[in-house]
C-alpha positions as CSV (number, residue, x, y, z in Angstrom):
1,X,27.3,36.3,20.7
2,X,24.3,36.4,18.3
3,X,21.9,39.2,18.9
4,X,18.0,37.8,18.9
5,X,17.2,41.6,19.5
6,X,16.8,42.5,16.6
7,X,13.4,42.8,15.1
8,X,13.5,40.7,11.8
9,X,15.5,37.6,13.6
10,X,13.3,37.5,16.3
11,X,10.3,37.7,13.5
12,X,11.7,35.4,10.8
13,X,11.7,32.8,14.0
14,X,8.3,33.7,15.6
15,X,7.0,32.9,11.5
16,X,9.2,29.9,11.4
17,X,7.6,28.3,14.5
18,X,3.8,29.4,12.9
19,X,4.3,27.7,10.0
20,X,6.0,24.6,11.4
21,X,2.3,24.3,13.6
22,X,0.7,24.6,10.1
23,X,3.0,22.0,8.6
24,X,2.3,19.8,11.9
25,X,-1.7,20.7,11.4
26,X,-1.2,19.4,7.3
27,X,0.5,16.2,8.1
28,X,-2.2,15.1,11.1
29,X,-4.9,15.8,8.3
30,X,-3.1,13.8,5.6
31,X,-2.4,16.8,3.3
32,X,1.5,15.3,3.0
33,X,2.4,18.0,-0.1
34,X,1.3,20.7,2.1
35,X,3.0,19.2,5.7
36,X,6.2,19.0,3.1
37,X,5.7,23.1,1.9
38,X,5.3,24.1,5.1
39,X,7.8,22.4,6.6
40,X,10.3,23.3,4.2
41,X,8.4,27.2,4.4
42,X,9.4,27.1,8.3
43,X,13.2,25.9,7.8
44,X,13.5,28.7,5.4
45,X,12.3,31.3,7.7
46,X,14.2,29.9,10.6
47,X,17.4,30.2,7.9
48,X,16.1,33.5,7.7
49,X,16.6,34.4,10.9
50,X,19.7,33.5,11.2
51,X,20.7,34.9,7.6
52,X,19.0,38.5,9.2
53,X,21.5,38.3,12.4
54,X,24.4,38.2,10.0
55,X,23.1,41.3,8.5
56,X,22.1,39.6,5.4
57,X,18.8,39.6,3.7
58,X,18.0,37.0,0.2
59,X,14.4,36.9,-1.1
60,X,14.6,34.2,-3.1
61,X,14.3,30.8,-1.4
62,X,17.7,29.3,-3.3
63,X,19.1,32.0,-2.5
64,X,18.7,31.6,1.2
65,X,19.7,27.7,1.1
66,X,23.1,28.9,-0.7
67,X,23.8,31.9,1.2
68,X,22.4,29.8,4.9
69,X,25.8,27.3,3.9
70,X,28.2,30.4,3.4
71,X,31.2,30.1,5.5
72,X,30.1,33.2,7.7
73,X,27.2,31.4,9.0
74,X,29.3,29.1,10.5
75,X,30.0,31.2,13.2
76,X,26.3,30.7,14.7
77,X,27.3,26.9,15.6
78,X,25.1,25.1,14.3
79,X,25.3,21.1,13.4
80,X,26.5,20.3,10.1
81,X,23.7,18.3,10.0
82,X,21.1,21.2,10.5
83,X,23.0,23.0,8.0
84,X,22.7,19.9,5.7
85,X,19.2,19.2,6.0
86,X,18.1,22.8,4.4
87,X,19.6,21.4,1.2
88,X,18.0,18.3,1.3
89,X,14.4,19.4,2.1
90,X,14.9,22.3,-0.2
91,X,15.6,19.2,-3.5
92,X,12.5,17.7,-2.0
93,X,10.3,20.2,-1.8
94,X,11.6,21.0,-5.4
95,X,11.2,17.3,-6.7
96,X,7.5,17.0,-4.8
97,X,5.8,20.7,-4.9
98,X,7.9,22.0,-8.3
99,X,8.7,19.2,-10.3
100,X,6.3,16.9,-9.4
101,X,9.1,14.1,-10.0
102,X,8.0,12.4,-6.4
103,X,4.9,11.8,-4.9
104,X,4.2,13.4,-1.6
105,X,3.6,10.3,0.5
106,X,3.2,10.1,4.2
107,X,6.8,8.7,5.1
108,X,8.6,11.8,3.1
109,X,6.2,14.1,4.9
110,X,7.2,12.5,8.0
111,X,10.8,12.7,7.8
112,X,10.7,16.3,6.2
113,X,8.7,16.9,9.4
114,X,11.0,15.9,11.9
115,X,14.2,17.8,9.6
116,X,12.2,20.7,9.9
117,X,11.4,20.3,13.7
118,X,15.1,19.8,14.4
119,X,16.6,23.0,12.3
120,X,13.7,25.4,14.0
121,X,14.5,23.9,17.6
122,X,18.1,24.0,17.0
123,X,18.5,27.2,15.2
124,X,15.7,28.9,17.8
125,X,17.9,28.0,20.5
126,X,21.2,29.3,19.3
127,X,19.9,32.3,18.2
128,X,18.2,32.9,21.7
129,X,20.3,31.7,23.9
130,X,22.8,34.9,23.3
């Protein structure tokens, strides 16, 4: 059973579902680089979360996409393709926000969007339903 008491999870998801509002606020104002940070901001707290219940704690955002598809995070149950999508909106937000290889356009910010909606709702419920 995964424990939601304790204080960093359950603040690493509280932050997760801020900044997915903010990423929601970027996109219905046409700002689609930040709707695609934020988004990708609030799956990596939401990761957080779930890394913090393990008893783990990474700072550094690669960090946290590698160590949120270790083999002992499998025991929280989630999808494979929640645990998937990190990695992919992590080499987007790399390719649009680091890189600048890719445009931000509103169809990448939408999709990023909805990823990010997904993990948080998923994630938020399996750590809270314990």
């Amino acid at each position: 059973m995964v424990n939601i008491s304790a204080k960093g999870t359950a603040d690493w998801l509280e932050q997760a579902r801020s900044t997915l509002a903010a990423a929601n606020d970027s996109m219905a104002l046409g700002f689609f680089e930040e709707a695609i940070s934020n988004a990708f901001l609030a799956m990596l707290h939401a990761a957080r979360a779930g890394l913090c219940d393990a008893g783990r704690e990474l700072a550094d955002w690669r960090d946290v996409v590698r160590g949120f598809q270790s083999e002992d995070l499998e025991r929280l149950g989630m999808s494979n393709a929640g645990r998937r999508s990190l990695a992919i909106i992590a080499q987007l937000y790399a390719n649009v926000i680091e890189t600048r290889d890719m445009e931000a356009d509103p169809l990448t910010a939408a999709a990023c969007l909805e990823d990010a909606r997904e993990f948080v709702s998923e994630l938020g419920w399996i750590l809270e339903r314990g």
